[in-house]
Backbone as ProteinMPNN parsed JSONL, in Angstrom:
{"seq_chain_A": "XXXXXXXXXXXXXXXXXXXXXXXXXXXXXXXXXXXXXXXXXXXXXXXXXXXXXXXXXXXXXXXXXXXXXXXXXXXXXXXXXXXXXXXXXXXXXXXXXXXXXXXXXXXXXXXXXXXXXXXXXXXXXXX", "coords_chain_A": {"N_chain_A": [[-5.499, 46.001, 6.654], [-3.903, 46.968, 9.108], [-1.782, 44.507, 11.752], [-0.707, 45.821, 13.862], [-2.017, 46.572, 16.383], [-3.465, 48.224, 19.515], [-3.295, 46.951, 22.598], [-4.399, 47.629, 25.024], [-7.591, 46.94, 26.943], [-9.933, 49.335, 26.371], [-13.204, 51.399, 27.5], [-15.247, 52.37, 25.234], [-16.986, 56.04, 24.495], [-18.75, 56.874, 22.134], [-19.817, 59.671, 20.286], [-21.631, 60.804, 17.916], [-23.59, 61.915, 15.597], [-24.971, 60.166, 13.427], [-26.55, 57.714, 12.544], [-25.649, 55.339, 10.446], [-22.491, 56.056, 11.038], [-22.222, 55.321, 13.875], [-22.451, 52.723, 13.786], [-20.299, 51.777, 12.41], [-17.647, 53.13, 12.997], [-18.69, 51.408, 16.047], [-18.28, 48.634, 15.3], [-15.168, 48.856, 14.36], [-13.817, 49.962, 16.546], [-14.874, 47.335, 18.424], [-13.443, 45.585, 16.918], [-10.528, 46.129, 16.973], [-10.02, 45.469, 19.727], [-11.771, 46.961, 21.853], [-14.151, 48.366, 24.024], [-17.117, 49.532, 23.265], [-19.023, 51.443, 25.279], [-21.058, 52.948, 25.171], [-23.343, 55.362, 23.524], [-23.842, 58.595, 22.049], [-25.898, 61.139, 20.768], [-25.255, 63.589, 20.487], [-24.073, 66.781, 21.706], [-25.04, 67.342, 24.722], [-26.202, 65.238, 25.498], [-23.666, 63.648, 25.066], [-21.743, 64.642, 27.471], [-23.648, 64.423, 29.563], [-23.362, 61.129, 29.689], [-20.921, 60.592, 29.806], [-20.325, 61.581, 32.523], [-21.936, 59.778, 33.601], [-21.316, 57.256, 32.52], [-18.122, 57.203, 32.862], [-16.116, 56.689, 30.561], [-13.109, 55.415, 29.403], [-11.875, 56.522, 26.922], [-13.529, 58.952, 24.676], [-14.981, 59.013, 21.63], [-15.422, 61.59, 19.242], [-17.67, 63.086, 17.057], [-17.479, 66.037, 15.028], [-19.385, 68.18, 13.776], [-22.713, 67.877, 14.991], [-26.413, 68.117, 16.327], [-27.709, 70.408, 18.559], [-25.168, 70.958, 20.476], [-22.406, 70.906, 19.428], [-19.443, 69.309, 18.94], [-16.771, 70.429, 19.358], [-17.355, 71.895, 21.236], [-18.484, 70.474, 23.318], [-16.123, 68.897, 23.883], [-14.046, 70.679, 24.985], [-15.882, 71.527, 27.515], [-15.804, 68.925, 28.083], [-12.768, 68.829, 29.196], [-12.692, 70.776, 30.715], [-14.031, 70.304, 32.886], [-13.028, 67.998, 33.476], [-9.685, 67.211, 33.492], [-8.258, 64.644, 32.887], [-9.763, 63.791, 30.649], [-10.002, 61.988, 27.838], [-10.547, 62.288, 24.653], [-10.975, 61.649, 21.478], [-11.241, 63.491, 18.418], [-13.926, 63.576, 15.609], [-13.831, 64.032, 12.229], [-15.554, 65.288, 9.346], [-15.838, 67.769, 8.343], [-14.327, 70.712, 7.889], [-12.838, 71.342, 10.247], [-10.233, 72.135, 12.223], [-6.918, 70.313, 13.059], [-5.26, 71.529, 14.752], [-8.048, 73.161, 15.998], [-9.287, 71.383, 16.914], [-7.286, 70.262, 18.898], [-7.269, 72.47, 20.677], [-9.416, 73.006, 21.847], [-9.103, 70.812, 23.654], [-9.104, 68.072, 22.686], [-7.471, 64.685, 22.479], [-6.729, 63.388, 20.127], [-7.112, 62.664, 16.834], [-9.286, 62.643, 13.71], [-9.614, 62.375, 10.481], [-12.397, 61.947, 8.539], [-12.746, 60.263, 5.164], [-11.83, 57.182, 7.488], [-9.657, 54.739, 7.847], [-9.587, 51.693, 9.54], [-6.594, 51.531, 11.083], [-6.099, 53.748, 10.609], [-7.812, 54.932, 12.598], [-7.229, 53.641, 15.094], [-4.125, 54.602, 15.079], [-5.326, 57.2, 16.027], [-6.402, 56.543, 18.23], [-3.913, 55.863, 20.123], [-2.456, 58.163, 19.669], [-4.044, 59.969, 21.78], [-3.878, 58.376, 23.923], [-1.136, 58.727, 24.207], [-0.811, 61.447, 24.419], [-2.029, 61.69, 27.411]], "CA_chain_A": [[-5.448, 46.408, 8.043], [-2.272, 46.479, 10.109], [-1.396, 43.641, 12.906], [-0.177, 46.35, 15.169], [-3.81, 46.892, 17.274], [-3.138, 48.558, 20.641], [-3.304, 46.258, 23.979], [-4.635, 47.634, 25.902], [-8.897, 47.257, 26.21], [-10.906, 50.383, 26.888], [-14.148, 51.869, 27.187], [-15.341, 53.654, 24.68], [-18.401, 56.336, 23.908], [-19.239, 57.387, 20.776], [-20.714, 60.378, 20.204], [-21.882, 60.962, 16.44], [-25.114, 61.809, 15.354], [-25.166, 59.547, 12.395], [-26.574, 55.797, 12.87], [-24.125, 54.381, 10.022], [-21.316, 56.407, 11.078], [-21.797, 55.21, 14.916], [-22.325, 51.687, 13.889], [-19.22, 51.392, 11.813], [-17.047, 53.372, 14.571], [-18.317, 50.438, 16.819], [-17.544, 47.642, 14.392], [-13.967, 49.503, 14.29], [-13.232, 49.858, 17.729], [-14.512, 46.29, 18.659], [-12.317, 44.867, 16.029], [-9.438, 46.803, 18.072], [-10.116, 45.25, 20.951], [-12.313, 47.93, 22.73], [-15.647, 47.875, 24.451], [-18.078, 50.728, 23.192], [-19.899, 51.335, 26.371], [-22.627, 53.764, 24.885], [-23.655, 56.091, 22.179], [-24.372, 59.761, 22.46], [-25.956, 61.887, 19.476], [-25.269, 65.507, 20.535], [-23.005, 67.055, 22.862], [-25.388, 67.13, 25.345], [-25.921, 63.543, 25.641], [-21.816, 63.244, 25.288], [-21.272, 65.252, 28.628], [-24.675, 63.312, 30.517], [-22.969, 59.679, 29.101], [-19.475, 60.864, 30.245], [-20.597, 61.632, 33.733], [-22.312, 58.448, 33.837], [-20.18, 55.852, 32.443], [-17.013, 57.285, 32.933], [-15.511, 55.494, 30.045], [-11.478, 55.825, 29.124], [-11.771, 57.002, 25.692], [-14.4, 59.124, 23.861], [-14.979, 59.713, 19.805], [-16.253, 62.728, 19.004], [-17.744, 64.043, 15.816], [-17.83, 67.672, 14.997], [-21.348, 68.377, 13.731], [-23.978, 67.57, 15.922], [-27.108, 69.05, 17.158], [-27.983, 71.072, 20.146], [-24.112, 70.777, 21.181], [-21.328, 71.145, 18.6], [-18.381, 68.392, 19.307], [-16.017, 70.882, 19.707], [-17.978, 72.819, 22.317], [-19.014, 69.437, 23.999], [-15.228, 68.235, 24.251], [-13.814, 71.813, 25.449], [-16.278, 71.112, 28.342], [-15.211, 68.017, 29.003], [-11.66, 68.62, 29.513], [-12.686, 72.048, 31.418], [-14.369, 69.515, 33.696], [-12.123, 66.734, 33.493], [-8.492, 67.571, 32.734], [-8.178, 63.702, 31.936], [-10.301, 63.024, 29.466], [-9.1, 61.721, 26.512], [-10.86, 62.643, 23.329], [-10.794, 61.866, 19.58], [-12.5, 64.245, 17.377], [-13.656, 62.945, 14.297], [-14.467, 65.211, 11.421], [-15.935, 65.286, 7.967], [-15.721, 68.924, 8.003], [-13.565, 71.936, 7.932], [-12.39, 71.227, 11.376], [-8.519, 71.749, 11.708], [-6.383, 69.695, 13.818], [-5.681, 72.475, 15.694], [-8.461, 73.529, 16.557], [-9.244, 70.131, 18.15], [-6.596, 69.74, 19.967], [-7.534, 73.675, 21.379], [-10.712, 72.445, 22.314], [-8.67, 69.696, 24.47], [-8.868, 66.617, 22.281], [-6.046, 64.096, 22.422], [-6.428, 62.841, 19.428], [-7.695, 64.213, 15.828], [-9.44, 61.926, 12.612], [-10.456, 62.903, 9.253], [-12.839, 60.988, 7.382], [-12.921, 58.947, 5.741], [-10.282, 57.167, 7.464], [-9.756, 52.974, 7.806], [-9.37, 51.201, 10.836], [-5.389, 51.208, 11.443], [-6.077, 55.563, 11.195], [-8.406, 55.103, 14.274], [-6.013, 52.959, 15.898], [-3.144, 55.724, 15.419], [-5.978, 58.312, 16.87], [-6.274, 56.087, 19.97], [-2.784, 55.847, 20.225], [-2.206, 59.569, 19.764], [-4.662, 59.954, 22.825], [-3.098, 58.029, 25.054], [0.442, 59.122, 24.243], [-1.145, 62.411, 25.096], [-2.891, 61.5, 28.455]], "C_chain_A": [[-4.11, 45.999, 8.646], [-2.638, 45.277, 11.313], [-1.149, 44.389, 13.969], [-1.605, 46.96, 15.767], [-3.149, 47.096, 18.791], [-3.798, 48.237, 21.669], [-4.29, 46.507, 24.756], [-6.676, 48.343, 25.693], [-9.493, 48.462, 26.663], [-12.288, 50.014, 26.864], [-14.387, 52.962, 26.474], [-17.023, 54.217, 24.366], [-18.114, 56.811, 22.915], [-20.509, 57.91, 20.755], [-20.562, 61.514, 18.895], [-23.024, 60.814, 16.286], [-25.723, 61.184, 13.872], [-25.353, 58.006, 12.795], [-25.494, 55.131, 12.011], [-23.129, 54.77, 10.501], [-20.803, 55.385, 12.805], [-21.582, 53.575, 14.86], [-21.004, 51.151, 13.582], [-17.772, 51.847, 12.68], [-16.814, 52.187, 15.772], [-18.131, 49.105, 16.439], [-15.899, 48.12, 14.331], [-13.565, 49.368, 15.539], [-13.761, 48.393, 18.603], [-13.569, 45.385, 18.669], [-10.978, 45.132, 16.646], [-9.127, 46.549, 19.552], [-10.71, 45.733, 22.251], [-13.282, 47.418, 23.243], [-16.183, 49.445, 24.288], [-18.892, 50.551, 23.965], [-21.644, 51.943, 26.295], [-22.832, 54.803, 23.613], [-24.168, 57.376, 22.724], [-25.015, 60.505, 20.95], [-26.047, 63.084, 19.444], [-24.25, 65.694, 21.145], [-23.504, 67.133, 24.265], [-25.528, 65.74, 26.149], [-24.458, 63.066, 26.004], [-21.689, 63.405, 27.088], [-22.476, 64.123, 29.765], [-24.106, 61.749, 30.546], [-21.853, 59.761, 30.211], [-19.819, 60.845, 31.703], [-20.947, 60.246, 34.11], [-21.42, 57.269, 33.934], [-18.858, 55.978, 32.493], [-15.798, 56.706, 32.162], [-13.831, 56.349, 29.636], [-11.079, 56.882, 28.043], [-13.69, 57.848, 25.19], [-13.954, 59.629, 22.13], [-15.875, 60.226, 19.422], [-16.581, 63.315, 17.888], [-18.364, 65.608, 16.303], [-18.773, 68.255, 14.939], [-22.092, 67.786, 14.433], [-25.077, 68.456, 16.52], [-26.601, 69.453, 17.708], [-26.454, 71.507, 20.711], [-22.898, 70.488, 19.753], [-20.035, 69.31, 19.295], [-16.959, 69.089, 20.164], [-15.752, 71.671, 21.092], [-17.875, 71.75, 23.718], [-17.21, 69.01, 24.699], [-14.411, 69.596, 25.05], [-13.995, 72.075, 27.324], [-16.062, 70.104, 29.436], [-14.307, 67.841, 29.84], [-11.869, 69.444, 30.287], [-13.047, 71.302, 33.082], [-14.272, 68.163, 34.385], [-11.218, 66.632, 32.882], [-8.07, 65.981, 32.343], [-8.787, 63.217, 31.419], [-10.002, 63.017, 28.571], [-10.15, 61.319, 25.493], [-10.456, 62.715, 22.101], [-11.253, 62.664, 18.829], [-12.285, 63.32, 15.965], [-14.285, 64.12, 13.427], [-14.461, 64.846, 10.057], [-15.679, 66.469, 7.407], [-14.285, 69.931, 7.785], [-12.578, 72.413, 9.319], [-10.885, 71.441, 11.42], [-7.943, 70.921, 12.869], [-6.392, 70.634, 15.452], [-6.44, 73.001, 16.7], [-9.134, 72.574, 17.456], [-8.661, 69.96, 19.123], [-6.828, 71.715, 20.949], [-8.998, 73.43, 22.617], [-10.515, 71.207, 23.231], [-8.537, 68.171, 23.904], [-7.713, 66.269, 22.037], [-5.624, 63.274, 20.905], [-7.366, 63.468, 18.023], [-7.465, 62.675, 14.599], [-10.174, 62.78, 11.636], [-11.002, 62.361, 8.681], [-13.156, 61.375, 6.138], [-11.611, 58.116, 6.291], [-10.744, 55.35, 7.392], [-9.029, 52.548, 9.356], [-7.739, 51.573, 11.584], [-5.662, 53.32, 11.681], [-6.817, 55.483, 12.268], [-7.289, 54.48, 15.3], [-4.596, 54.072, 16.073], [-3.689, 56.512, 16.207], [-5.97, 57.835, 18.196], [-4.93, 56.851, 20.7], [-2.015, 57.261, 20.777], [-2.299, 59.92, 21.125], [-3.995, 59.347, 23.785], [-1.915, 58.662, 25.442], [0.344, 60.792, 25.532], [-1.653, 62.723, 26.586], [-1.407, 62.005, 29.627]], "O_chain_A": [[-3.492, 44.936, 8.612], [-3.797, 45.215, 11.724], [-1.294, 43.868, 15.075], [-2.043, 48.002, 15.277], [-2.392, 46.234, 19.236], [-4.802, 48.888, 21.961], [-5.038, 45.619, 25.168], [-7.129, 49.281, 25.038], [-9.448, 48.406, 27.892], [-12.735, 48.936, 26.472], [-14.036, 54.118, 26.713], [-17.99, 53.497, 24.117], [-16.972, 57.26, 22.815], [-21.628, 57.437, 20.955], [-19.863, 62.52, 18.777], [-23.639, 59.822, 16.679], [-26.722, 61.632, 13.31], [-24.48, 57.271, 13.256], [-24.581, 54.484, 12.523], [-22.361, 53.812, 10.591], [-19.691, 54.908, 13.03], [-20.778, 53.04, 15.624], [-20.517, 50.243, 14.255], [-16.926, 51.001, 12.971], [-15.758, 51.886, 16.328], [-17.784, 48.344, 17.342], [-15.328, 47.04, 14.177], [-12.772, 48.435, 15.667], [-13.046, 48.202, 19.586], [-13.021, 44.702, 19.535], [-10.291, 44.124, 16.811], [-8.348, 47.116, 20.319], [-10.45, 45.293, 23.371], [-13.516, 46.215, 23.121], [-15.792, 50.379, 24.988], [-19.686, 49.634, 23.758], [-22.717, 51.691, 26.843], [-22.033, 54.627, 22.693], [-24.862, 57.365, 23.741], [-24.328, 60.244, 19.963], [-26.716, 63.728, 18.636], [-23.408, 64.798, 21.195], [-22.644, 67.024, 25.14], [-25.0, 65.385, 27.203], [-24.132, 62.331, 26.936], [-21.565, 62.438, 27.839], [-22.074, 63.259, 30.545], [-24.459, 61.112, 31.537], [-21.875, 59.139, 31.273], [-19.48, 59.762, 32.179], [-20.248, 59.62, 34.907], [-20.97, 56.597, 34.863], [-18.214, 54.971, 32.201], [-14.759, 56.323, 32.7], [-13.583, 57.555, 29.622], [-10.266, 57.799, 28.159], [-14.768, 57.29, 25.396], [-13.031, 60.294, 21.659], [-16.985, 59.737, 19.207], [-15.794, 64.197, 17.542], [-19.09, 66.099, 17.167], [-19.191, 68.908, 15.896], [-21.842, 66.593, 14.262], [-24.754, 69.455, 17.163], [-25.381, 69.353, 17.835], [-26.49, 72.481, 21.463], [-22.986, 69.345, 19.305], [-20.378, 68.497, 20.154], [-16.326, 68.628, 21.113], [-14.75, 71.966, 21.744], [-17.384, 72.04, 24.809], [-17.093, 68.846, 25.913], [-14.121, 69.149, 26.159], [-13.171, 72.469, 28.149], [-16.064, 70.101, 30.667], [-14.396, 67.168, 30.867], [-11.1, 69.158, 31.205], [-12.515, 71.631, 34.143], [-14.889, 67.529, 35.242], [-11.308, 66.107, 31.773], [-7.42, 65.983, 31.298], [-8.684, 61.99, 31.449], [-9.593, 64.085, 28.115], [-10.593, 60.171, 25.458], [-9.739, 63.596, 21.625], [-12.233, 62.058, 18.396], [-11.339, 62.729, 15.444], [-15.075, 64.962, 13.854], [-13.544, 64.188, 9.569], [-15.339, 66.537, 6.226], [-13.226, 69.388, 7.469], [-11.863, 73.407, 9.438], [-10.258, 70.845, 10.544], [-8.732, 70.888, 13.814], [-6.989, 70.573, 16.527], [-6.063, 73.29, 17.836], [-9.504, 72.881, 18.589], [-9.165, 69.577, 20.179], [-6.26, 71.781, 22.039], [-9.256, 73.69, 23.793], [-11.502, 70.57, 23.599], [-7.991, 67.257, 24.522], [-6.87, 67.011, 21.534], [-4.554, 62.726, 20.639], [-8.113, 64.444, 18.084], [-6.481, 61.953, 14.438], [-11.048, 63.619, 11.85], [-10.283, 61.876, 7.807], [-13.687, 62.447, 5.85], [-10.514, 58.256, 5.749], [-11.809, 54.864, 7.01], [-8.139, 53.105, 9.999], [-7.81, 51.914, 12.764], [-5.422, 53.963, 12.703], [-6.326, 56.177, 13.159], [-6.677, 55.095, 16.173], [-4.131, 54.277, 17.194], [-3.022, 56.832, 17.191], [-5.62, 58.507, 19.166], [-4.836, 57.841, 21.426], [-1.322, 57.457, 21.775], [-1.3, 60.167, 21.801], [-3.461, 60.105, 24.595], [-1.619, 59.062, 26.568], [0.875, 61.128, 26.591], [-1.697, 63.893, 26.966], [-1.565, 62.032, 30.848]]}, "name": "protein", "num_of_chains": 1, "seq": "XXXXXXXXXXXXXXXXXXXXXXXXXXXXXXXXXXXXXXXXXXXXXXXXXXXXXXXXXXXXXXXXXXXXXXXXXXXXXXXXXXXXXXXXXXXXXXXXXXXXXXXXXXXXXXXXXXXXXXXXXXXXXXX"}
């Protein structure tokens, strides 16, 4: 793991419809200095969370029920030109089309802590 961990603490949601994936996400972004404020497992949930807790950062996987990731974050930004979004993806997803869909930042797994830490990073740069 790199030393270079970025300063500054957020809030973050995580919204992944996988229990290991979300646990290890918030083992990851603890370790980084964050605060995972909540958990979403759809895109529905994402957008209800988001309203709610208003947190700095969200990480978004692609697959999900009811609500796609891509769909869900699209939304977000349509409805909040600063929100700053990671997508995360296992799939077929392209960078691209993440960042079309408004996300500021773009992961492929599997990645290791210091690649989330660049995705933050990304995100912000982008904000």
């Amino acid at each position: 793991m790199t030393s270079a961990k970025f300063n500054t603490h957020m809030k973050i949601l995580i919204a992944d419809d996988t229990d290991s994936v979300r646990f290890a996400l918030r083992l990851a972004l603890e370790y980084l200095g964050h605060e995972v404020v909540g958990f979403a497992c759809d895109g529905h949930e994402a957008i209800e969370k988001y309203a709610s807790m208003r947190p700095d950062l969200v990480v978004m996987d692609v697959r999900m029920p009811r609500m796609d990731g891509l769909t869900c974050t699209s939304l977000l930004s349509k409805s909040d030109p600063s929100a700053r979004v990671v997508v995360v993806t296992g799939s077929r997803t392209t960078e691209s089309e993440a960042r079309e869909a408004g996300a500021r930042g773009f992961l492929e797994k599997p990645f290791d802590v210091s690649d989330l830490d660049r995705a933050i990073h990304c995100a912000l740069a982008a904000a």
